[in-house]
SERO-4910 file (N, C-alpha, C, O; in steps of 0.05 Angstrom, whole numbers):
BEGIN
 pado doro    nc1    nc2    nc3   cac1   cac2   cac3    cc1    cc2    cc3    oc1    oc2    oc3
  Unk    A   1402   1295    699   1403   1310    724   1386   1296    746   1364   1287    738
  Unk    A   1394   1290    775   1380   1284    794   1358   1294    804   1355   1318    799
  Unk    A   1337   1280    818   1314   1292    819   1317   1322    845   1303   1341    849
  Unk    A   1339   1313    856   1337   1341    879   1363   1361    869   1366   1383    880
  Unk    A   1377   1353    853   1394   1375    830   1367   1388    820   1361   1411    826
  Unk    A   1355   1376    807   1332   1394    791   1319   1411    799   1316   1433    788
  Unk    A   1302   1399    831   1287   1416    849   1301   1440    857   1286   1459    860
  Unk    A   1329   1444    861   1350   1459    866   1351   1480    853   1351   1503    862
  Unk    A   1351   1470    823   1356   1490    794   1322   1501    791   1318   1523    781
  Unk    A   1300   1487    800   1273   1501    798   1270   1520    819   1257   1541    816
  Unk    A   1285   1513    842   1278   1539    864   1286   1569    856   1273   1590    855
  Unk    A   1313   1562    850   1337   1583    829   1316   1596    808   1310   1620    808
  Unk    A   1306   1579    793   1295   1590    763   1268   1602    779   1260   1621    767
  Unk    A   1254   1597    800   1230   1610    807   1237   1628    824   1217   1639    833
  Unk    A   1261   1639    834   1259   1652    854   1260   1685    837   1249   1703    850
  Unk    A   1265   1689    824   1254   1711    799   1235   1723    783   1235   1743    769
  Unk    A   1209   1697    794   1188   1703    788   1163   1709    799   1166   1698    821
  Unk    A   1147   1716    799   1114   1723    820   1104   1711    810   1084   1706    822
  Unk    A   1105   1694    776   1079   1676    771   1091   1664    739   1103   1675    721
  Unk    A   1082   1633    743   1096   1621    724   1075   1600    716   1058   1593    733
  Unk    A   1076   1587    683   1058   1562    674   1071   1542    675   1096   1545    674
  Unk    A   1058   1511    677   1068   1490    679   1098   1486    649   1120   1476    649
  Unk    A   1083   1500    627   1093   1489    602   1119   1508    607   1138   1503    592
  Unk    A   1122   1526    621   1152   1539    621   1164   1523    639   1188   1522    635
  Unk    A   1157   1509    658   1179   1488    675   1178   1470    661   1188   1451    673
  Unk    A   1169   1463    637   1173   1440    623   1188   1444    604   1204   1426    598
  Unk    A   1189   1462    594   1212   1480    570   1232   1478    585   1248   1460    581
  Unk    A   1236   1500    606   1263   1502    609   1277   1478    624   1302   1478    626
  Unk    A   1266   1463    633   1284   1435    647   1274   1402    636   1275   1380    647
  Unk    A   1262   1413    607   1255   1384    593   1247   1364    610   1261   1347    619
  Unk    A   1222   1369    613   1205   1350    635   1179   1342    626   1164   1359    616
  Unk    A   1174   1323    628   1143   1313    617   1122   1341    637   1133   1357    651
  Unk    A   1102   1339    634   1077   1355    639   1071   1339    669   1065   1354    688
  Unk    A   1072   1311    673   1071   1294    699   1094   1297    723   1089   1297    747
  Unk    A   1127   1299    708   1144   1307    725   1139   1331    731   1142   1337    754
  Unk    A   1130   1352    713   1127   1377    730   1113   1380    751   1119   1391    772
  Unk    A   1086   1368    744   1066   1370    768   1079   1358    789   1080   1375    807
  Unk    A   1092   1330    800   1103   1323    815   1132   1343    823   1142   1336    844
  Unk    A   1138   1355    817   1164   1375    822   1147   1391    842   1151   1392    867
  Unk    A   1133   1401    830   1106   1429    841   1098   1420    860   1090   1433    879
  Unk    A   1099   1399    860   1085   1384    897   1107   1386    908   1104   1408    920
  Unk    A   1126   1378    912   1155   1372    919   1165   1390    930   1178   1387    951
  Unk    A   1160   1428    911   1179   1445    911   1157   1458    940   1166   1471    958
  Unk    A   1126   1450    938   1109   1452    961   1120   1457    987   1125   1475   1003
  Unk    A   1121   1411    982   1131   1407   1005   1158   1424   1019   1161   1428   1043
  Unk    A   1174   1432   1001   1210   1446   1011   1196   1469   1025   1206   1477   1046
  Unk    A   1170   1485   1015   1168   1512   1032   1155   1530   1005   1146   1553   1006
  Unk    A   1159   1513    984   1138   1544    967   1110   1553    967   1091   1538    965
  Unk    A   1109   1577    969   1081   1578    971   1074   1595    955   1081   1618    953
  Unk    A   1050   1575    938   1036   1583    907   1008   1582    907   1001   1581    931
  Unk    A    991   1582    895    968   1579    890    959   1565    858    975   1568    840
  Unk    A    937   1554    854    940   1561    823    913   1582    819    896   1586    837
  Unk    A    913   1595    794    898   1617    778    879   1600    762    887   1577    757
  Unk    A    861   1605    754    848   1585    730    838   1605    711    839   1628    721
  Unk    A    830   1606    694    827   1625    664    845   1631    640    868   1626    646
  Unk    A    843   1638    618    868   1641    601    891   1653    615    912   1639    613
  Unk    A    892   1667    624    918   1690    635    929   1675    670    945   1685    686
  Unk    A    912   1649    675    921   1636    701    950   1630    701    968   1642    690
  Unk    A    951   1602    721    978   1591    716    981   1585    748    963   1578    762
  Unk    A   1003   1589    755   1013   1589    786   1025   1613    801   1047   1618    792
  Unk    A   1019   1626    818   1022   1650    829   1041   1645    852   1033   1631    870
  Unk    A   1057   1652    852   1079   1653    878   1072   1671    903   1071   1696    901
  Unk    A   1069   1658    925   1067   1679    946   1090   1696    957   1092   1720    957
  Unk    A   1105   1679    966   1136   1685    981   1154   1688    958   1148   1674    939
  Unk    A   1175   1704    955   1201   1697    948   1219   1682    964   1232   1667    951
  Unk    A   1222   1682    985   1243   1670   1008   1242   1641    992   1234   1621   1004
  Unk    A   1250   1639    966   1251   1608    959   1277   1593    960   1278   1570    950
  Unk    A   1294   1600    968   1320   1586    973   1328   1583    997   1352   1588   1002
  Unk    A   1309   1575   1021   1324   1575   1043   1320   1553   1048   1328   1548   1071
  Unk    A   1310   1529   1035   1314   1500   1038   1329   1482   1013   1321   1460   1007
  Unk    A   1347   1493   1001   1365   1482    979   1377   1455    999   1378   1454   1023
  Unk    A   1384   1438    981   1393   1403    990   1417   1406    969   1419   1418    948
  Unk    A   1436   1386    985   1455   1387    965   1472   1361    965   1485   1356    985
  Unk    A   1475   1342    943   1487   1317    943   1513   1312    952   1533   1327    953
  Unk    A   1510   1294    958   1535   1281    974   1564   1290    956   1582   1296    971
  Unk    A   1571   1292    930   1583   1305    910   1584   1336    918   1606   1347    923
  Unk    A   1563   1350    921   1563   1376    922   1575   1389    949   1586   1411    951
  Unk    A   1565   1364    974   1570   1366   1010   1605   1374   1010   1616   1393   1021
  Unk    A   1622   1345    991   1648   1335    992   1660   1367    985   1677   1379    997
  Unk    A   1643   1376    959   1662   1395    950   1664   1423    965   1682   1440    963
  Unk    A   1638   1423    980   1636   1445   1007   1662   1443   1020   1681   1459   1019
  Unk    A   1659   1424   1030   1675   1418   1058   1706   1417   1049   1723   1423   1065
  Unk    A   1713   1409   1023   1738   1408   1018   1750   1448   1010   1771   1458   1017
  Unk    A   1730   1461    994   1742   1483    996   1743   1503   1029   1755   1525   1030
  Unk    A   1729   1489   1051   1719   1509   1071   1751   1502   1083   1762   1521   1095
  Unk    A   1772   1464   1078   1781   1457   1087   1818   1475   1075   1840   1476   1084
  Unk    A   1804   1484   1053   1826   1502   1045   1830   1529   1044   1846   1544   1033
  Unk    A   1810   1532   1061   1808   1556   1065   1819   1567   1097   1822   1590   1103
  Unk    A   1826   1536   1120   1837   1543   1137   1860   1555   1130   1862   1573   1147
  Unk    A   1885   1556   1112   1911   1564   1103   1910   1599   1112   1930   1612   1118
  Unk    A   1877   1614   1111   1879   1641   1112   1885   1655   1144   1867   1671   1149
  Unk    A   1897   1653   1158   1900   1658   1180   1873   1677   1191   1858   1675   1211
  Unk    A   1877   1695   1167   1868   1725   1176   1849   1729   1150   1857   1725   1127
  Unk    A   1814   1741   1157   1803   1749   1135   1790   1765   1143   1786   1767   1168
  Unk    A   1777   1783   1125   1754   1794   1132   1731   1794   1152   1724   1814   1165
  Unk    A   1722   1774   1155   1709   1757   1175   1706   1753   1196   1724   1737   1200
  Unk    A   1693   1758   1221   1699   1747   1248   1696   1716   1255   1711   1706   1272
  Unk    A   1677   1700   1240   1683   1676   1249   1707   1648   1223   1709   1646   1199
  Unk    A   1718   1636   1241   1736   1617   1227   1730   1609   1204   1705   1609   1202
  Unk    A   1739   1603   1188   1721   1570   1168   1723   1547   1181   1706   1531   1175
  Unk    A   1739   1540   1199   1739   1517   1225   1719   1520   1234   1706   1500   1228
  Unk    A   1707   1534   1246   1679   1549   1267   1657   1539   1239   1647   1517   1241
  Unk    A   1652   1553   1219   1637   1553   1197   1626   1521   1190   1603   1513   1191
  Unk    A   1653   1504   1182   1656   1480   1176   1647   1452   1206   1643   1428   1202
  Unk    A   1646   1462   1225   1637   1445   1238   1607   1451   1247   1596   1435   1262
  Unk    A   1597   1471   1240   1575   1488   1245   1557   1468   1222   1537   1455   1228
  Unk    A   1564   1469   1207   1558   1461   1172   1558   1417   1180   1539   1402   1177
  Unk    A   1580   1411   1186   1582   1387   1196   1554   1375   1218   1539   1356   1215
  Unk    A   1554   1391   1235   1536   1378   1250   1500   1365   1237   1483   1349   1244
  Unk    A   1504   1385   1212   1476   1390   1199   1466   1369   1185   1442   1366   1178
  Unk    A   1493   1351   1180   1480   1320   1157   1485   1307   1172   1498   1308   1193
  Unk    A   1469   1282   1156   1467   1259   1158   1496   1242   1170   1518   1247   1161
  Unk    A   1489   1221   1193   1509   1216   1199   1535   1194   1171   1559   1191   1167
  Unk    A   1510   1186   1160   1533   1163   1136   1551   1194   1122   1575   1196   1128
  Unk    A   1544   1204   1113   1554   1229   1097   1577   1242   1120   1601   1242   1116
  Unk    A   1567   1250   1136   1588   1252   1157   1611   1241   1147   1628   1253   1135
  Unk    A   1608   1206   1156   1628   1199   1151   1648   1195   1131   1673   1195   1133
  Unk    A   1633   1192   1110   1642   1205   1079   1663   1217   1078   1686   1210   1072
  Unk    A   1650   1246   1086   1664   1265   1076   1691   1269   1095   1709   1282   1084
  Unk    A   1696   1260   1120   1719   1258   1142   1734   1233   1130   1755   1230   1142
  Unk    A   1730   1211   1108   1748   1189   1094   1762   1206   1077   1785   1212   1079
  Unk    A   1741   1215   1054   1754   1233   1035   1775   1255   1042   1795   1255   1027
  Unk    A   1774   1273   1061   1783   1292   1063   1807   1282   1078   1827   1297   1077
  Unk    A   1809   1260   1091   1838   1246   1098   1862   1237   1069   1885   1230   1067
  Unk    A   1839   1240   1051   1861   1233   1026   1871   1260   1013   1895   1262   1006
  Unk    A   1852   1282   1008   1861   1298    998   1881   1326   1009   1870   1338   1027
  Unk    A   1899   1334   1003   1903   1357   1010   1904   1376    997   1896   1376    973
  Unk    A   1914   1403   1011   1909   1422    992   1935   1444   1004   1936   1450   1028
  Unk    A   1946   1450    991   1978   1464    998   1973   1487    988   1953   1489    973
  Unk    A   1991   1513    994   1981   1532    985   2001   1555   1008   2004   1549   1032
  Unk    A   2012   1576    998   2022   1592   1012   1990   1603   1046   1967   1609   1048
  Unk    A   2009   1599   1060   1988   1602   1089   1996   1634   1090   2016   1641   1078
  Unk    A   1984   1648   1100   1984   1678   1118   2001   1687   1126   1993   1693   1149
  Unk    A   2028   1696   1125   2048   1703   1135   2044   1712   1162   2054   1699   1180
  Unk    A   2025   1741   1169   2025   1751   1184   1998   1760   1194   1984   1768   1174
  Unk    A   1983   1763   1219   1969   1764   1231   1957   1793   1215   1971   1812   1219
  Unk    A   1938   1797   1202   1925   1828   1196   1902   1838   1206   1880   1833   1196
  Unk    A   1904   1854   1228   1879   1867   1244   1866   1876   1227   1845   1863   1222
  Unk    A   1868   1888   1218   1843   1915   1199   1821   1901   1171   1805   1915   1158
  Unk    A   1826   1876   1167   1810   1866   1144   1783   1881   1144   1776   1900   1129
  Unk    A   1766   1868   1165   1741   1878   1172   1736   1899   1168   1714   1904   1157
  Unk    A   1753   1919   1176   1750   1949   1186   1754   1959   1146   1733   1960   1132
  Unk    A   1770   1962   1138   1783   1959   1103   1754   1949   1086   1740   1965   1072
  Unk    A   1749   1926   1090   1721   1924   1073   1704   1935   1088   1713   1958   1088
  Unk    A   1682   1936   1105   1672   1958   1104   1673   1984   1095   1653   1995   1086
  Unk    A   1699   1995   1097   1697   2032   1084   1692   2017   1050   1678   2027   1033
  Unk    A   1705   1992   1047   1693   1987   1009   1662   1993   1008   1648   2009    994
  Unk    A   1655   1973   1030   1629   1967   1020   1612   2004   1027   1596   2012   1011
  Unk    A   1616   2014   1041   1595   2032   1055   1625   2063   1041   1635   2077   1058
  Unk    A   1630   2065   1024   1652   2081   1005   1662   2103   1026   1659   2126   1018
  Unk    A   1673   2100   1052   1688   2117   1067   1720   2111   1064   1732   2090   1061
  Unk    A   1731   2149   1065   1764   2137   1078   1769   2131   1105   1756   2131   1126
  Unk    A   1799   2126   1097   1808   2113   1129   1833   2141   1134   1839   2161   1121
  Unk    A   1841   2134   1155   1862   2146   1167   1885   2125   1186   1885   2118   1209
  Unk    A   1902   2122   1167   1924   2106   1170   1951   2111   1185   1960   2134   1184
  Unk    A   1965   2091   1199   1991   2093   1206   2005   2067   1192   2001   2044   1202
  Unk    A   2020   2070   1172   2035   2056   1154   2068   2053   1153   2082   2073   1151
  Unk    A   2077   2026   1156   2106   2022   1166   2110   2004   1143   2103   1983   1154
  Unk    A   2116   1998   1119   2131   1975   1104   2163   1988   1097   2183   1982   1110
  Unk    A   2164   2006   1075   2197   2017   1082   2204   2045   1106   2226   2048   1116
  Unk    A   2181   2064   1111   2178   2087   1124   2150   2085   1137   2130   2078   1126
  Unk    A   2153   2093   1161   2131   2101   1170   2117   2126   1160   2129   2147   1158
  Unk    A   2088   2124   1155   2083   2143   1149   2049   2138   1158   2035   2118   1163
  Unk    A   2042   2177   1158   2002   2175   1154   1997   2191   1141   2006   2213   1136
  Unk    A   1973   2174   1132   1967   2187   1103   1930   2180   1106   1922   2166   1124
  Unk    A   1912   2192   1087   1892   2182   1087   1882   2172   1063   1887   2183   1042
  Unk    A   1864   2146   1065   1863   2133   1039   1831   2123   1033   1814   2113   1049
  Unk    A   1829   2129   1006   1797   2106   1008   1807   2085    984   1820   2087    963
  Unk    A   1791   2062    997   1805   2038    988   1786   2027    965   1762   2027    964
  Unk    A   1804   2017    947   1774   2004    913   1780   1974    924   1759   1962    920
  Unk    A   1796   1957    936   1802   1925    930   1807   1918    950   1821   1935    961
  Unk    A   1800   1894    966   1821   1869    979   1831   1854    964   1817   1850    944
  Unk    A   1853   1841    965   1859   1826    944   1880   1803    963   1892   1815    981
  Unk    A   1884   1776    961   1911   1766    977   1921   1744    951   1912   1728    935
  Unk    A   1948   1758    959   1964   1737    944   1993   1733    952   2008   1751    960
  Unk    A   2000   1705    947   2029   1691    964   2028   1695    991   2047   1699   1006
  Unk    A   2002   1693    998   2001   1693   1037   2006   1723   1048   2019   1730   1068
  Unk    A   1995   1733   1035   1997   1768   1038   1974   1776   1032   1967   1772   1009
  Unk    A   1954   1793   1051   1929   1810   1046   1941   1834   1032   1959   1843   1046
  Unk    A   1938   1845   1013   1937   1872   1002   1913   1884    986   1899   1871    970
  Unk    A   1909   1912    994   1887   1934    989   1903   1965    969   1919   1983    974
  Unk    A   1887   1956    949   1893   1974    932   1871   2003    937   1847   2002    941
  Unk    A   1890   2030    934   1876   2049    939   1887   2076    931   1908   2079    919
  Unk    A   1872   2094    939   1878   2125    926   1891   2134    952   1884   2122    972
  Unk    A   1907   2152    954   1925   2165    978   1910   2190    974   1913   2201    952
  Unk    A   1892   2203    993   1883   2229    986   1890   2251    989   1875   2270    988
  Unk    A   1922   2255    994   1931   2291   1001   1940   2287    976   1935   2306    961
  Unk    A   1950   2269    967   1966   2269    937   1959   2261    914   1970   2267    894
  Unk    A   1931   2242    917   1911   2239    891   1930   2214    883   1924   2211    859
  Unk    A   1949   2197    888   1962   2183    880   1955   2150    877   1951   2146    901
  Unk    A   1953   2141    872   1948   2107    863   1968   2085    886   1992   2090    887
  Unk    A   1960   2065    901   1984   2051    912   1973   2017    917   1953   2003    915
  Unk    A   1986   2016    921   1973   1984    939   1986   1982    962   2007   1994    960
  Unk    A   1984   1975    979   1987   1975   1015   1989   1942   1017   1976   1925   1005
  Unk    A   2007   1942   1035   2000   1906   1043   1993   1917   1081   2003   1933   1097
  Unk    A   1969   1899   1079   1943   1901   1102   1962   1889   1122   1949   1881   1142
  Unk    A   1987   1884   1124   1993   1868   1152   2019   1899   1165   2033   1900   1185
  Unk    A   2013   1923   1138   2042   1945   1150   2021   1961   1156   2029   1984   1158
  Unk    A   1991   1961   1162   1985   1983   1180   1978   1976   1201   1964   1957   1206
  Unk    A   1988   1995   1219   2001   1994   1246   1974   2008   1264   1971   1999   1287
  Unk    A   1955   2028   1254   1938   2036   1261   1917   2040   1233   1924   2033   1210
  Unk    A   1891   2050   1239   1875   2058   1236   1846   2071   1241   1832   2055   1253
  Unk    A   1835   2089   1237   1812   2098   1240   1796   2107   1215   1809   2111   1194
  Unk    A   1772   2109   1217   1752   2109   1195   1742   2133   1190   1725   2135   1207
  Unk    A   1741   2153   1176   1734   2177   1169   1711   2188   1155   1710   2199   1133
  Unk    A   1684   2181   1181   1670   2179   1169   1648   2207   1178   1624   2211   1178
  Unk    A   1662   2217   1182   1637   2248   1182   1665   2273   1165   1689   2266   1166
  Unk    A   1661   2290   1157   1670   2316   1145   1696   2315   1131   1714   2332   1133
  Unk    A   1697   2284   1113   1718   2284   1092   1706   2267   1071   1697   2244   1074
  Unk    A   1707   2284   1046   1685   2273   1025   1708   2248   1011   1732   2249   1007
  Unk    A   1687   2226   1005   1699   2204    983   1689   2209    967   1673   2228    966
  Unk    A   1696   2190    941   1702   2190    920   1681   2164    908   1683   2142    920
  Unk    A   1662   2166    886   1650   2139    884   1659   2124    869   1670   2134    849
  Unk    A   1660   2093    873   1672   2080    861   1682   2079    828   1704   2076    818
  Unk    A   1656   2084    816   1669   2090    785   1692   2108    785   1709   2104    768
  Unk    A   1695   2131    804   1723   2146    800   1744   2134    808   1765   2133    795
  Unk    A   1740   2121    837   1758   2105    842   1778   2082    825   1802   2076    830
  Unk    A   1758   2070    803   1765   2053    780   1775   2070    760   1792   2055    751
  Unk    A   1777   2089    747   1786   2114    731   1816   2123    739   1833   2130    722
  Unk    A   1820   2121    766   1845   2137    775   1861   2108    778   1885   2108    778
  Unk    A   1846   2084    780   1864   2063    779   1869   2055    754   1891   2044    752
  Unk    A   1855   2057    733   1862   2051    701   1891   2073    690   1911   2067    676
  Unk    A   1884   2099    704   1908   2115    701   1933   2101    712   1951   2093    697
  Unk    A   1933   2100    735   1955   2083    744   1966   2065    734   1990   2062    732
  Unk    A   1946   2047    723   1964   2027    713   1973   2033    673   1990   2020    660
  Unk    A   1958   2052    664   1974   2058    644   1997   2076    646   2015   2074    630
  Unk    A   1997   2092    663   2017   2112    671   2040   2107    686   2060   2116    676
  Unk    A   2042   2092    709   2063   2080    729   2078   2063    725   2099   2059    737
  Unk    A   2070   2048    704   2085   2018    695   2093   2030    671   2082   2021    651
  Unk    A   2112   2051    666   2131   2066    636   2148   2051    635   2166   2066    629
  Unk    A   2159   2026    638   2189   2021    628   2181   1987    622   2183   1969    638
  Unk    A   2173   1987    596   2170   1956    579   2190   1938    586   2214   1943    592
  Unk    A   2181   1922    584   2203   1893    590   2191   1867    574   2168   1864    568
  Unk    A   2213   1850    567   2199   1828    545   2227   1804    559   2251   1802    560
  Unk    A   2206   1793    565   2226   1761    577   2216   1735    551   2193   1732    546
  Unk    A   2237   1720    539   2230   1690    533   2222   1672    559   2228   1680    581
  Unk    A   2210   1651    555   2212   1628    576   2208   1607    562   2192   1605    543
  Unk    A   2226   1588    575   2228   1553    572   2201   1541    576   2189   1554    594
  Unk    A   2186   1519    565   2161   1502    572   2153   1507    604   2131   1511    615
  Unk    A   2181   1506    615   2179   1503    649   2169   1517    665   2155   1515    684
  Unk    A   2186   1541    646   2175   1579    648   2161   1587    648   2158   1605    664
  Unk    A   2136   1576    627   2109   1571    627   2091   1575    653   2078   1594    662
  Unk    A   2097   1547    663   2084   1530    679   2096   1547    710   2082   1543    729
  Unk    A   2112   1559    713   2131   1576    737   2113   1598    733   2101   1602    754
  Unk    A   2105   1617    709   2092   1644    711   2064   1638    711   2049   1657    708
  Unk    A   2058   1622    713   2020   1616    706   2013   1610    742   1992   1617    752
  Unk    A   2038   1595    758   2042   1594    782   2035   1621    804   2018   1623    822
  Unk    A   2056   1640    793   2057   1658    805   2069   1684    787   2091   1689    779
  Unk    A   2047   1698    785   2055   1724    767   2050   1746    784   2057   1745    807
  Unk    A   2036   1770    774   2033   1808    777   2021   1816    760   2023   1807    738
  Unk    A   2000   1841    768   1980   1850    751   1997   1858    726   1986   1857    704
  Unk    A   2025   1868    729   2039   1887    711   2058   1869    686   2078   1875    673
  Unk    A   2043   1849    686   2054   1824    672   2025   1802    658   2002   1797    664
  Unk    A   2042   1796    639   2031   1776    617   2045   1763    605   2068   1769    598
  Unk    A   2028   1735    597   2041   1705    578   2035   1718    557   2014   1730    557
  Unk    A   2048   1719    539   2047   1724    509   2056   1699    486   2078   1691    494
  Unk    A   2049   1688    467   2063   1668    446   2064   1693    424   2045   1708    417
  Unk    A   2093   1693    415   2103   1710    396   2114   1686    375   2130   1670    384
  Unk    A   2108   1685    355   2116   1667    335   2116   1637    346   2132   1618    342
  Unk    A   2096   1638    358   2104   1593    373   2112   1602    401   2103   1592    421
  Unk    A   2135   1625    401   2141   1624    441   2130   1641    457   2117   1662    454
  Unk    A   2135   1628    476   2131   1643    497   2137   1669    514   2149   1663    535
  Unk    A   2131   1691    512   2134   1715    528   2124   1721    547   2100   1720    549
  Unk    A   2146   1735    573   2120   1748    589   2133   1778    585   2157   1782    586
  Unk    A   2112   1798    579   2110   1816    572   2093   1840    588   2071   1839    599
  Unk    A   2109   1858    586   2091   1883    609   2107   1912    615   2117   1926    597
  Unk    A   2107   1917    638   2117   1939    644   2114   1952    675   2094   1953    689
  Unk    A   2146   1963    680   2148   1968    718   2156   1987    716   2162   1996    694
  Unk    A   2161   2005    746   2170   2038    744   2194   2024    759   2197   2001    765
  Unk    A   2212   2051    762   2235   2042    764   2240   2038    796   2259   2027    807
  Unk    A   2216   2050    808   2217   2038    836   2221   2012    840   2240   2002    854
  Unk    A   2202   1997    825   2200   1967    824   2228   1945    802   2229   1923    792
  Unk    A   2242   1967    807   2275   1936    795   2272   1915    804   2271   1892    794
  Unk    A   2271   1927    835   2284   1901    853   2275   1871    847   2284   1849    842
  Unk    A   2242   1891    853   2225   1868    857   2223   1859    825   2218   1835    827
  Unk    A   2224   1864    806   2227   1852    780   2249   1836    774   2247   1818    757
  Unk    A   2266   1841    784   2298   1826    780   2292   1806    797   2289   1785    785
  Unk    A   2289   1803    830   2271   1788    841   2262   1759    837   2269   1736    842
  Unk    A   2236   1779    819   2218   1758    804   2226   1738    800   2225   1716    812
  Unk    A   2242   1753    769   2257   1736    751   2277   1715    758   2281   1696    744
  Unk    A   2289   1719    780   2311   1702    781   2291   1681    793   2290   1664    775
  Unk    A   2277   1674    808   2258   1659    818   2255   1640    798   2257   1617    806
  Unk    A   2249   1645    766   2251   1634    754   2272   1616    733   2268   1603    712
  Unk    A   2293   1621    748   2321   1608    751   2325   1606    718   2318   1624    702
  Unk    A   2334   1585    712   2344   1573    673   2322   1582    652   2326   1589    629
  Unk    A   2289   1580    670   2276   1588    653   2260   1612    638   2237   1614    630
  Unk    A   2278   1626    636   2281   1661    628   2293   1666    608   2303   1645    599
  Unk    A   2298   1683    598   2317   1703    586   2307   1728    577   2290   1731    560
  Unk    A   2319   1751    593   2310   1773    595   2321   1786    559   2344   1787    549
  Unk    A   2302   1792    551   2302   1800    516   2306   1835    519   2321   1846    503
  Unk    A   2293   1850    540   2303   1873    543   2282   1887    571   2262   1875    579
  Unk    A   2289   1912    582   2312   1938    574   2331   1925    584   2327   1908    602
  Unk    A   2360   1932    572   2382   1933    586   2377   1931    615   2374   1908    624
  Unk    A   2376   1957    636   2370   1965    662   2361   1928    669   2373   1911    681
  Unk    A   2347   1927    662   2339   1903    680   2364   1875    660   2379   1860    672
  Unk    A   2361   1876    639   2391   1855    647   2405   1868    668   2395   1865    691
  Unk    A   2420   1877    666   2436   1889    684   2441   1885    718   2458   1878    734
  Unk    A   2414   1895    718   2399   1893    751   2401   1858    763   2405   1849    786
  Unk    A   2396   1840    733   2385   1812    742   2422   1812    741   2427   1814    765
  Unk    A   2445   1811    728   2467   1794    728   2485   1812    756   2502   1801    771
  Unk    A   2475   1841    756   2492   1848    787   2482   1828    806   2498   1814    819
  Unk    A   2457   1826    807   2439   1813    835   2452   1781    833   2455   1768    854
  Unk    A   2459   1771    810   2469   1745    794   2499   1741    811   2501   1722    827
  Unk    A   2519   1757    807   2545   1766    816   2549   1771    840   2571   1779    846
  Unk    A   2528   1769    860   2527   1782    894   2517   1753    905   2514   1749    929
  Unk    A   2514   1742    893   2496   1711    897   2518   1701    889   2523   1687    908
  Unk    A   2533   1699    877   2558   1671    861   2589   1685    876   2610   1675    868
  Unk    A   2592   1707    897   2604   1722    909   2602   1713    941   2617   1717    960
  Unk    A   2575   1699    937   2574   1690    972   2591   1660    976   2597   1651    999
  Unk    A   2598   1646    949   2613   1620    946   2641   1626    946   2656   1608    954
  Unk    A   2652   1650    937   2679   1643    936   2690   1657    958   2714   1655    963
***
């Protein structure tokens, strides 16, 4: 380990403690008794402030906790900053008020100019692909907060019907370039997930409508998903098939090996055909739907409306 990796991992391992002996920084990061003392100067100089104790029960006494606000980080560690902040432009829309563009050049100005340049060679070679944001979503901000601080909201909602309803929310979650928030609907006690780009309004309901604390919130969602997803389904898949569902799957699904193969295995309500039949064809040659019927069925009509647009 490098000598300012280590100092790194000692700030980490001391910031937990009010008072520590030389021979425990020598234990836990296998260090002679001389590198420690030299670390202890070191971790000084970054901003710690200790004292030592002298008597049996002495050692080193910590003044401050604030011990991580001068962490360093190698040129290895800088690259791998900057390359996830650089994939993280793909999110149009987050939680967040400021960019990772904004973030990342904020962060840029801060090193060394050779590293600078470094990391602007590297990042010309790599890319990073990835479904981008479909659609602009106002409310992120507004959505985590009621998570974090456990209020509902008061919604106006358009994906197949408009509708308002009031909801307190357990999750953000995004996936395939889509924000969605899983939550309880409260006139009806019901379970749903919302995609964050169909509400059309919102407000926050935060004086004289009681929530729900999160452990219940997790309770009514465990119901849901044993309860809502009644109708089993068992697909084979080709090697390819594999490598296509590990890509892109759904909570209401799983890889299974049944004797050597491959399954994905689970269960949808019958709201959800479409989008199951959908799925599946997505996965073109490398399928075969093993059962219910209903969904063969569903996949070779949808099959027959597609091979209907050629002739």
């Amino acid at each position: 380990m490098k000598k300012s990796e280590r100092l790194n991992q000692e700030l980490i391992y001391l910031s937990q403690k009010h008072s520590f002996h030389l021979k425990e920084l020598m234990s836990e990061f296998n260090i002679s008794k001389s590198t420690a003392l030299r670390d202890i100067n070191d971790l000084e100089a970054m901003g710690l402030s200790l004292y030592v104790e002298n008597g049996r029960y002495g050692g080193y006494k910590i003044l401050s906790q604030n011990l991580l606000t001068p962490i360093y980080f190698n040129s290895n560690e800088m690259l791998a900053i900057f390359f996830a902040l650089k994939s993280l432009d793909l999110l149009s829309s987050t939680p967040f008020e400021k960019s990772y563009k904004q973030i990342r050049e904020k962060l840029y100005h801060t090193i060394p100019t050779q590293l600078k340049s470094e990391i602007s060679t590297v990042l010309n070679f790599i890319q990073y692909y990835n479904a981008s944001t479909q659609q602009q979503t106002l409310y992120l901000s507004d959505i985590l907060d009621s998570i974090i601080h456990e209020y509902t909201l008061h919604i106006s909602y358009n994906q197949y019907q408009c509708i308002e309803t009031d909801i307190q929310v357990y999750e953000l979650f995004y996936r395939n370039g889509v924000w969605f928030c899983s939550a309880l609907d409260i006139p009806s006690e019901t379970w749903g997930i919302y995609r964050c780009d169909c509400i059309l309004e919102l407000q926050a309901n935060t004086t004289d409508h009681p929530s729900y604390a999160r452990s219940t919130l997790a309770e009514f969602q465990t119901q849901y998903e044993d309860t809502y997803h009644d109708i089993p389904f068992k697909c084979k898949l080709s090697t390819f098939g594999v490598e296509l569902f590990t890509k892109n799957h759904y909570p209401n699904m799983e890889l299974q090996y049944i004797d050597g193969s491959p399954y994905i295995v689970g269960g949808y309500n019958i709201d959800e055909l479409d989008y199951m039949t959908h799925y599946l064809m997505s996965l073109g040659t490398h399928v075969d739907i093993i059962y219910p019927e209903q969904l063969k069925k569903s996949y070779l009509h949808q099959m027959q409306r597609i091979i209907a647009r050629y002739h």
